[in-house]
C-alpha positions as CSV (number, residue, x, y, z in Angstrom):
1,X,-21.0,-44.4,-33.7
2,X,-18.9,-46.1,-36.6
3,X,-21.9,-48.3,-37.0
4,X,-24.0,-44.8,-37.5
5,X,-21.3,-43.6,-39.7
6,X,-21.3,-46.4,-41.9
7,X,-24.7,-47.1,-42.4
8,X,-25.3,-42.9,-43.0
9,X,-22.5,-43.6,-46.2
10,X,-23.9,-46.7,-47.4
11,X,-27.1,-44.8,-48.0
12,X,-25.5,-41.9,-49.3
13,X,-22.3,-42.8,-51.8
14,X,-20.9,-40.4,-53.0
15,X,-17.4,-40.0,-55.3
16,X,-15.7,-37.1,-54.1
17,X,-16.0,-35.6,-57.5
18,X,-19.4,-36.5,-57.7
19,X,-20.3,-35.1,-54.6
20,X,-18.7,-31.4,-55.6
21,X,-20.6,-31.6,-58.5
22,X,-23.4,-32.5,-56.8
23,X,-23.8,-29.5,-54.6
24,X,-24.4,-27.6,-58.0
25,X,-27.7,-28.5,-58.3
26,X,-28.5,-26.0,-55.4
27,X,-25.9,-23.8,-54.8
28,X,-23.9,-21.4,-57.6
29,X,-20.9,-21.0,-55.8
30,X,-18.8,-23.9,-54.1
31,X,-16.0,-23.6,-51.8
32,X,-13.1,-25.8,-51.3
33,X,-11.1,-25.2,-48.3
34,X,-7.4,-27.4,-48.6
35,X,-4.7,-28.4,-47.0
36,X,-2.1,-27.4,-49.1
37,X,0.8,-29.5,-50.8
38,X,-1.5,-32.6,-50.8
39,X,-1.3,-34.9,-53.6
40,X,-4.7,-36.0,-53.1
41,X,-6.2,-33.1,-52.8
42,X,-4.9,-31.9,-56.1
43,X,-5.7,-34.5,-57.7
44,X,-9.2,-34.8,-57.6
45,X,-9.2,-30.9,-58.9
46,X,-7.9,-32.9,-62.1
47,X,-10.8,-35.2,-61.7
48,X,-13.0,-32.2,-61.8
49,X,-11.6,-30.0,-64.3
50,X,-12.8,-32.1,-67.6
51,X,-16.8,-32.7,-66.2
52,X,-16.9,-29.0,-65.2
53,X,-18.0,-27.8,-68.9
54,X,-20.3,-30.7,-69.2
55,X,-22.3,-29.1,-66.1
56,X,-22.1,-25.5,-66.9
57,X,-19.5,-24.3,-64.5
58,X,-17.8,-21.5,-66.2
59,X,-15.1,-19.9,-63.8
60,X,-13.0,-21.5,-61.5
61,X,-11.8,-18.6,-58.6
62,X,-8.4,-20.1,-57.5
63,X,-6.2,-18.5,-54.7
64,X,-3.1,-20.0,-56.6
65,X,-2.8,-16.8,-58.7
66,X,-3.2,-13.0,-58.2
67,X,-5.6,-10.5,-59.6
68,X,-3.1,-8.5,-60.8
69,X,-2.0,-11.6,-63.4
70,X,-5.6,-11.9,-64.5
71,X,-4.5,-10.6,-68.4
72,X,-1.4,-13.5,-67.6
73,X,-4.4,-16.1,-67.1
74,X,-6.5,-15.1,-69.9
75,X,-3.5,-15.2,-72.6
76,X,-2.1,-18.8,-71.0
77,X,-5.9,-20.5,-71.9
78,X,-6.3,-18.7,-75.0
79,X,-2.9,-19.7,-76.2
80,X,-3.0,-22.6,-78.8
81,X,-0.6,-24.6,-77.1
82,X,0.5,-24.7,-73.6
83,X,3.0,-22.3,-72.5
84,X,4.8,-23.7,-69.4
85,X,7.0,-20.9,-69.1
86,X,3.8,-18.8,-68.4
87,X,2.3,-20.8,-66.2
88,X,5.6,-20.7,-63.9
89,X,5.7,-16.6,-64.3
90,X,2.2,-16.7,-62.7
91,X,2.7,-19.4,-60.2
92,X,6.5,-17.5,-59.1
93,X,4.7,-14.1,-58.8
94,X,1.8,-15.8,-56.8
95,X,4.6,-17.9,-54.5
96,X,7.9,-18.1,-55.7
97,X,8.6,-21.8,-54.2
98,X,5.5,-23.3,-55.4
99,X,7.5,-25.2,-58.1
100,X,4.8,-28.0,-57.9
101,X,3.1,-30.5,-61.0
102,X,-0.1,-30.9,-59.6
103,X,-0.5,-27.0,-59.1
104,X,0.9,-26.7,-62.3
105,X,-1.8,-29.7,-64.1
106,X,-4.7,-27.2,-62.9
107,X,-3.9,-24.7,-65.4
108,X,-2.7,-27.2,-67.9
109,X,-5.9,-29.7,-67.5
110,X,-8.2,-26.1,-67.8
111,X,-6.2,-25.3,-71.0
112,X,-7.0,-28.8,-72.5
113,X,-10.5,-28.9,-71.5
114,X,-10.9,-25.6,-73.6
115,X,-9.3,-27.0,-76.4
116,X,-12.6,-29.5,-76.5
117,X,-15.1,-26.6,-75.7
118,X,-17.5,-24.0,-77.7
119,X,-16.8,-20.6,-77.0
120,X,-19.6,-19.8,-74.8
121,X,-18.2,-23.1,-72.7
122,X,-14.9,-22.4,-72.1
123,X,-13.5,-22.1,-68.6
124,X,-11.8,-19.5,-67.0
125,X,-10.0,-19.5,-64.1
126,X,-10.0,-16.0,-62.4
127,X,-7.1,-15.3,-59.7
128,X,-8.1,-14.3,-56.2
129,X,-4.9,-13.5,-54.7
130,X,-3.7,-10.5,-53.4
131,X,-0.2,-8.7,-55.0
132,X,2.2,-8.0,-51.9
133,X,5.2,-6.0,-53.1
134,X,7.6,-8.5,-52.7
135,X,10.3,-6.3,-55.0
136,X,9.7,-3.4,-53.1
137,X,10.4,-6.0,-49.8
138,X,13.7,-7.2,-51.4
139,X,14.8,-3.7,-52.8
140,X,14.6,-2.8,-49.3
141,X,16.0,-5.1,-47.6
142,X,19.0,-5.0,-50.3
143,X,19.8,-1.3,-50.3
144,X,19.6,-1.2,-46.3
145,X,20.7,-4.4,-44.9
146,X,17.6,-4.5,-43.0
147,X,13.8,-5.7,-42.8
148,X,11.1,-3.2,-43.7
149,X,10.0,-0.9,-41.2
150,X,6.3,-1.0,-39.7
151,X,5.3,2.2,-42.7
152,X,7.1,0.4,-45.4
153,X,5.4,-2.9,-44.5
154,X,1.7,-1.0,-44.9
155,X,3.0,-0.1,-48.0
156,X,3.8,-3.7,-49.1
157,X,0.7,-5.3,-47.8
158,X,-1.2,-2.5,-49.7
159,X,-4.7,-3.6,-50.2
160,X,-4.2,-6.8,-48.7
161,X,-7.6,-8.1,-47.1
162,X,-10.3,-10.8,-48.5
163,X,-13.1,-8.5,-49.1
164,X,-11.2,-7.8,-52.6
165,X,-11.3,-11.7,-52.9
166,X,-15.4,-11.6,-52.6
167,X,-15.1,-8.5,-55.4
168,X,-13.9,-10.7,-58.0
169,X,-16.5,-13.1,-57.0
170,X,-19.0,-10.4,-57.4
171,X,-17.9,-9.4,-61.0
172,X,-18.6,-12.6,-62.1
173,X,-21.2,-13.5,-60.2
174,X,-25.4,-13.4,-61.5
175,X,-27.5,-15.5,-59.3
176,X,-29.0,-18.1,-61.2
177,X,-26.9,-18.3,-64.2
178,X,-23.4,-18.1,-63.1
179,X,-21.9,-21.7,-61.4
180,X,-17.9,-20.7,-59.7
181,X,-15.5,-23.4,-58.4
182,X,-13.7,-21.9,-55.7
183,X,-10.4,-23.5,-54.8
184,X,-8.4,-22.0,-51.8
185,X,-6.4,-22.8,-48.4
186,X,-9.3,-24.0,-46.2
187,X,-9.4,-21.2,-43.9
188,X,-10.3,-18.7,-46.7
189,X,-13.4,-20.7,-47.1
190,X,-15.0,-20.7,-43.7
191,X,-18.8,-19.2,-44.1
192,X,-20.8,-19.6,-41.5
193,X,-18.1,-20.5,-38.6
194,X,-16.2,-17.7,-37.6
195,X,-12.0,-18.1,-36.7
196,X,-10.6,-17.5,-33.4
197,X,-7.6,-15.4,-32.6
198,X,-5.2,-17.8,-29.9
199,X,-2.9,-17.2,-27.3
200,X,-1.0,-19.5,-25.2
201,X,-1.1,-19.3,-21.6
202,X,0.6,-22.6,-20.2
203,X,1.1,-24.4,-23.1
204,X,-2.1,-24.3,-24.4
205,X,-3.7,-22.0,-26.7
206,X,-6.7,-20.1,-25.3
207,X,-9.4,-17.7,-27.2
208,X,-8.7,-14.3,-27.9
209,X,-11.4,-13.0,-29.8
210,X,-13.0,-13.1,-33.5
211,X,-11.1,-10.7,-35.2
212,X,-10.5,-12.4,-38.3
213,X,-13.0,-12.1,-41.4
214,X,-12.6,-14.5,-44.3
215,X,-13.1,-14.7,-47.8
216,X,-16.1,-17.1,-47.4
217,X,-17.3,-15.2,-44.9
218,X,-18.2,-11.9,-46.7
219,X,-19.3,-14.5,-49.8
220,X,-22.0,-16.2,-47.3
221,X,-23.0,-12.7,-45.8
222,X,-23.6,-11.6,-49.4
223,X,-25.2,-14.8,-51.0
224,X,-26.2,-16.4,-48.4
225,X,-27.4,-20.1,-49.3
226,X,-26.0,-19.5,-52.5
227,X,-22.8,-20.7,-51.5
228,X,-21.7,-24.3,-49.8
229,X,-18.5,-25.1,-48.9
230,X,-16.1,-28.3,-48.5
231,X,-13.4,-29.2,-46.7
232,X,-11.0,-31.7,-47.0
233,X,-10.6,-34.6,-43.9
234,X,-6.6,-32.8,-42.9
235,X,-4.5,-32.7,-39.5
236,X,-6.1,-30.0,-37.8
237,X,-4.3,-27.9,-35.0
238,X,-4.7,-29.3,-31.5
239,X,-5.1,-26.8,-28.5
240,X,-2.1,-28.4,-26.8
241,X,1.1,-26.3,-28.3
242,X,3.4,-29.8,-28.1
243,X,0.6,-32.1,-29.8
244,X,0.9,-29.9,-32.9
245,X,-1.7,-32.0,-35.4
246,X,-4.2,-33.9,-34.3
247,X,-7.0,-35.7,-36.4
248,X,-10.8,-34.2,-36.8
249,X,-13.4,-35.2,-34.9
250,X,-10.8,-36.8,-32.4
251,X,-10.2,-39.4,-35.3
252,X,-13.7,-41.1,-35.1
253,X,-13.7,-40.5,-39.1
254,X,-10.4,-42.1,-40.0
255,X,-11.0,-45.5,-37.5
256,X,-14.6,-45.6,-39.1
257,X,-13.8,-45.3,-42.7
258,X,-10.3,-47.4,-43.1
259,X,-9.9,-49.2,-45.3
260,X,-13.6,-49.2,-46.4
261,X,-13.5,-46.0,-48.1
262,X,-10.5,-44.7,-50.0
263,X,-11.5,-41.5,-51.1
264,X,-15.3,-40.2,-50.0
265,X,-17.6,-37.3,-50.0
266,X,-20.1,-36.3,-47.5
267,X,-22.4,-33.6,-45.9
268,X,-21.7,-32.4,-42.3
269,X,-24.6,-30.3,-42.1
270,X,-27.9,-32.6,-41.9
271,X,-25.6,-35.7,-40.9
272,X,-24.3,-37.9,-38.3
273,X,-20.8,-36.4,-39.3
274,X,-21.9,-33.2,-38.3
275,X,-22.7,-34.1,-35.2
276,X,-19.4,-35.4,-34.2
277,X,-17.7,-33.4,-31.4
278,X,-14.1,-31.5,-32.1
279,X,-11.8,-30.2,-29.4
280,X,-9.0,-28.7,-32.0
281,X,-8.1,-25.3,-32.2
282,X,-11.1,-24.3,-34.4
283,X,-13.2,-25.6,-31.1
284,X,-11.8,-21.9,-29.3
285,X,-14.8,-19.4,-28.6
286,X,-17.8,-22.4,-29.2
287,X,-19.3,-24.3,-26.5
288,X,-20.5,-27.6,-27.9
289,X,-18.4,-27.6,-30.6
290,X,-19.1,-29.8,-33.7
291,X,-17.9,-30.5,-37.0
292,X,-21.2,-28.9,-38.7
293,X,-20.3,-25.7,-37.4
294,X,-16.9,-25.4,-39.3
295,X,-18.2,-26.6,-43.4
296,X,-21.0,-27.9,-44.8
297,X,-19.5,-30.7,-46.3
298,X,-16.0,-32.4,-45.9
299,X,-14.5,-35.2,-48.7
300,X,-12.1,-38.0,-47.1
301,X,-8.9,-38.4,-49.0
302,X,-7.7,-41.6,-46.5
303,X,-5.8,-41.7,-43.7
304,X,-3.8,-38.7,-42.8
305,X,-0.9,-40.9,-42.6
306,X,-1.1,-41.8,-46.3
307,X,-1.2,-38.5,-47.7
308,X,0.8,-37.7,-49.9
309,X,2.9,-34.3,-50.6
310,X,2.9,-33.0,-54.0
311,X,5.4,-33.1,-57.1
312,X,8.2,-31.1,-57.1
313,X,8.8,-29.9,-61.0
314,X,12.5,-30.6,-62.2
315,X,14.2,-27.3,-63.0
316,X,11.2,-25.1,-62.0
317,X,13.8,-22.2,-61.7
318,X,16.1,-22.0,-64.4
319,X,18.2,-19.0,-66.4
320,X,14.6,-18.2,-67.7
321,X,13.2,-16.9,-64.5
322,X,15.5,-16.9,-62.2
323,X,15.9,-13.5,-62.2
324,X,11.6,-13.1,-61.8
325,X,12.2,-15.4,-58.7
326,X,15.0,-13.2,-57.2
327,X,12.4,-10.4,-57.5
328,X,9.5,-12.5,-56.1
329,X,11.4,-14.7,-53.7
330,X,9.2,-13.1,-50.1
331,X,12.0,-14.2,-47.9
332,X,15.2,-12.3,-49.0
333,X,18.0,-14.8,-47.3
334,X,16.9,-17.1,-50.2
335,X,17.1,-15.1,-53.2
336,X,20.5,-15.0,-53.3
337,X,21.1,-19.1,-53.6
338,X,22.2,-20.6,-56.7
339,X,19.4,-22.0,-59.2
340,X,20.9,-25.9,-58.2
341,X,20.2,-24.4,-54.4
342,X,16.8,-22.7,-54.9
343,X,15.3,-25.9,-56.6
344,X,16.4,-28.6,-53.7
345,X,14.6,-26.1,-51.2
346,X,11.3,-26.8,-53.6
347,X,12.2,-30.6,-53.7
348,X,12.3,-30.5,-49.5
349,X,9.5,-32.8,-47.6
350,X,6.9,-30.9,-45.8
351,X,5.6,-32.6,-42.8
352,X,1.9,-33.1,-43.9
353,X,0.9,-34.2,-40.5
């Protein structure tokens, strides 16, 4: 099978950015699913970001800002110089610990691109995220010593639910003349595969069902071949609650490609890569599960023991904002740590894998 693998990518080479841009030619909106906090991931959006006026794509559709902010994200690219302390007011409303460079770069590599572009080329990044009513959380939880009640959370998660994702998608959208770089936790971008609901019954987690709808899912429904989406080669969740991570594909990809291939693109649909068997936790509900059934397309990044978390930003929070993050902060206990306190919990270590 590595042999397969091998020859299939020797035929087909493909740059990751290359092979995003790539799946332009045929489709207007493209999907890609990440990991989060992964250097690597990140930074080939900055790889992107500077060819994407060259090939007429117009709007990137990011989850890392709300729709609410969209006037915020307008007036940060149209300003003539880079306003950092905007950028943080969007990225603390959106998540209020997401003090990170490389999330940062997007906006800021967007901004300079535009500095280089005609009017009519300009990119715009359009926010996709929802606006939960993290004051209203806090002003509850200060005033009563206590977590929101089963009403009041309704009330918070007003209007929460990724079919208003697919509406921005629609405003922008006109078949045929409108190319959209979608960038978004992976699980937002699932099209054609479906997520199961889990359970655990004896320490492993069994299906319960498709009740979840995602944002790529009402996009495919709507557009149909229109859209193709990527994911990125991550830990995925095994089905055995004490494994906790386990590698795609039972890590036929990783031992195949290392150290051959640093950083790759390629299809799953159409290729041996999709025919690769899973058992992870996105396996639940399928008999015969493979790794076409789950994204068209996945880019390798390396082995999952070499990525890399992002960069935390010195003094994200300072006297500036810190009163913004107090109100943002979605898990009270924090809010009330000193600025010194708030930034080491944004310089912590995630576990990646």
């Amino acid at each position: 099978m590595k042999e397969i693998l091998l020859n299939y990518l020797a035929e087909h080479p493909n740059r990751s950015e290359d092979y995003v841009l790539s799946k332009f030619i045929e489709h207007d909106i493209v999907l890609l699913g990440e990991m989060h906090y992964v250097k690597q991931q990140l930074e080939l959006y900055h790889r992107l970001i500077p060819k994407l006026g060259e090939k007429g794509i117009r709007v990137i559709a990011y989850e890392f800002a709300r729709r609410e902010d969209q006037a915020l994200l307008d007036g940060l690219l149209g300003k003539s110089f880079f306003d950092e302390s905007l950028a943080k007011t969007i990225m603390i409303k959106q998540e209020s610990l997401f003090g990170y460079h490389e999330y940062m770069d997007v906006f800021k590599l967007v901004w300079q691109a535009n500095q280089e572009l005609s009017q009519e080329r300009k990119i715009r990044i359009i926010g996709l995220n929802d606006s939960i009513n993290w004051p209203l959380y806090n002003q509850i939880c200060n005033t009563t010593g206590r977590k929101p009640n089963p009403e009041e959370i309704r009330e918070i998660w007003k209007g929460c639910n990724e079919l208003h994702w697919k509406e921005v998608i629609d405003a922008q959208y006109t078949a045929g003349h409108t190319k959209i770089l979608a960038i978004m936790g992976s699980h937002h971008a699932f099209t054609h595969y479906r997520e199961p609901d889990s359970k655990i019954i004896d320490g492993r987690k069994s299906f319960n069902g498709f009740p979840i709808v995602r944002f790529g899912n009402y996009l495919h429904e709507a557009y149909g071949n229109k859209v193709f989406n990527i994911c990125f080669h991550d830990p995925w969740e095994s089905q055995i609650v004490v494994e906790g991570s386990i590698a795609p594909a039972k890590g036929i990809i990783e031992q195949s490609l290392y150290p051959r291939y640093h950083e790759i693109g390629f299809d799953l649909i159409g290729s041996p890569f999709g025919e690769l068997p899973d058992d992870s936790i996105y396996a639940l509900g399928y008999q015969d599960f493979r790794l076409k059934d789950i994204f068209n397309g996945m880019i390798y990044t390396g082995r999952l023991q070499d990525l890399k978390h992002v960069t935390p930003i010195k003094d994200f929070i300072d006297e500036s904002n810190i009163d913004l993050f107090r109100n943002y902060n979605a898990y009270n206990g924090e809010a009330g740590l000193s600025i010194a306190q708030i930034n080491a919990l944004i310089c912590e270590d995630i576990d990646l894998i």
